[in-house]
C-alpha positions as CSV (number, residue, x, y, z in Angstrom):
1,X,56.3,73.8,60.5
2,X,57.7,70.4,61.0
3,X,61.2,69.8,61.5
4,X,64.0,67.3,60.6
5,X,63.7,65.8,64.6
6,X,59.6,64.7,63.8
7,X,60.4,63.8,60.3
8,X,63.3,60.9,61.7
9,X,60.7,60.4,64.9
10,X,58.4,59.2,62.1
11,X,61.1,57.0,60.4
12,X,61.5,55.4,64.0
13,X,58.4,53.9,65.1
14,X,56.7,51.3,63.5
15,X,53.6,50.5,61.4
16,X,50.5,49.7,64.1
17,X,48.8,47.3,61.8
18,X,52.2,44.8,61.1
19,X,54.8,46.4,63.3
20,X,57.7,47.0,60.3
21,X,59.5,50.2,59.7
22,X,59.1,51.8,56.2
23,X,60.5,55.1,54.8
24,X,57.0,56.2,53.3
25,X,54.3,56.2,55.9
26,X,50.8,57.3,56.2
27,X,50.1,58.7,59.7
28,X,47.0,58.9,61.1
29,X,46.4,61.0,64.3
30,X,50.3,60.8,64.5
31,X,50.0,56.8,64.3
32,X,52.1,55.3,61.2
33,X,50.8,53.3,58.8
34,X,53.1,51.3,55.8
35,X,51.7,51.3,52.4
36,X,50.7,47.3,52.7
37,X,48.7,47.5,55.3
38,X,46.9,50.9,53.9
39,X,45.9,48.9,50.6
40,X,44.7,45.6,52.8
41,X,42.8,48.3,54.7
42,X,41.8,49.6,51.5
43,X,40.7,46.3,49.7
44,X,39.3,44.8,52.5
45,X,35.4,43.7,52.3
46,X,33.4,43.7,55.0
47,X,32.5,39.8,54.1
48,X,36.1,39.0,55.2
49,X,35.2,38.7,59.1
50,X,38.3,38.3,60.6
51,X,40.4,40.4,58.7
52,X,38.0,43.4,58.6
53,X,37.7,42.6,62.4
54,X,41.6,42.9,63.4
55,X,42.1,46.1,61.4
56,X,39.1,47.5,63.0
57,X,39.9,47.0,66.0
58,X,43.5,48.4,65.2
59,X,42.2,51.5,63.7
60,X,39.6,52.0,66.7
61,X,42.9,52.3,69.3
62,X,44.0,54.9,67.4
63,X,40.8,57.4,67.8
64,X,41.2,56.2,71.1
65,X,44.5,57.1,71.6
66,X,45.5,54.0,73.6
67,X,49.1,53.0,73.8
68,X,48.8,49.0,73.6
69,X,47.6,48.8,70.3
70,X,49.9,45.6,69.4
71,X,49.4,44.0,73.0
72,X,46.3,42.5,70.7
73,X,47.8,40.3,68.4
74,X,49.0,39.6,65.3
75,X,47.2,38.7,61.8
């Protein structure tokens, strides 16, 4: 059962893709998403090199659980 501490623990950190806060999140192995950067995941083709590239790469810390996931860059 979650509680009221995870839910505001959730409001608190931000998105790993652009690095803003948003009330309604996707999380992913605990890792926040917002709702822009799910739908540029989303509508991303795989013929858009560097922007398939950086959100792979993003997404690809997360099953690896590393912690410097924004230490990368930025779009």
């Amino acid at each position: 059962m979650s509680d009221g501490s995870t839910k505001m623990k959730y409001l608190q950190e931000p998105c790993i893709i652009c690095d803003t806060i948003q009330e309604d999140m996707l999380h992913l192995l605990e890792k926040p998403i917002c709702a822009s950067c799910e739908q540029v995941i989303i509508n991303t083709d795989c013929d858009q090199p560097g922007m398939y590239l950086f959100h792979v790469s993003r997404l690809k810390k997360i099953w690896l659980n590393e912690s410097d996931i924004r230490e990368e860059g930025t779009f």
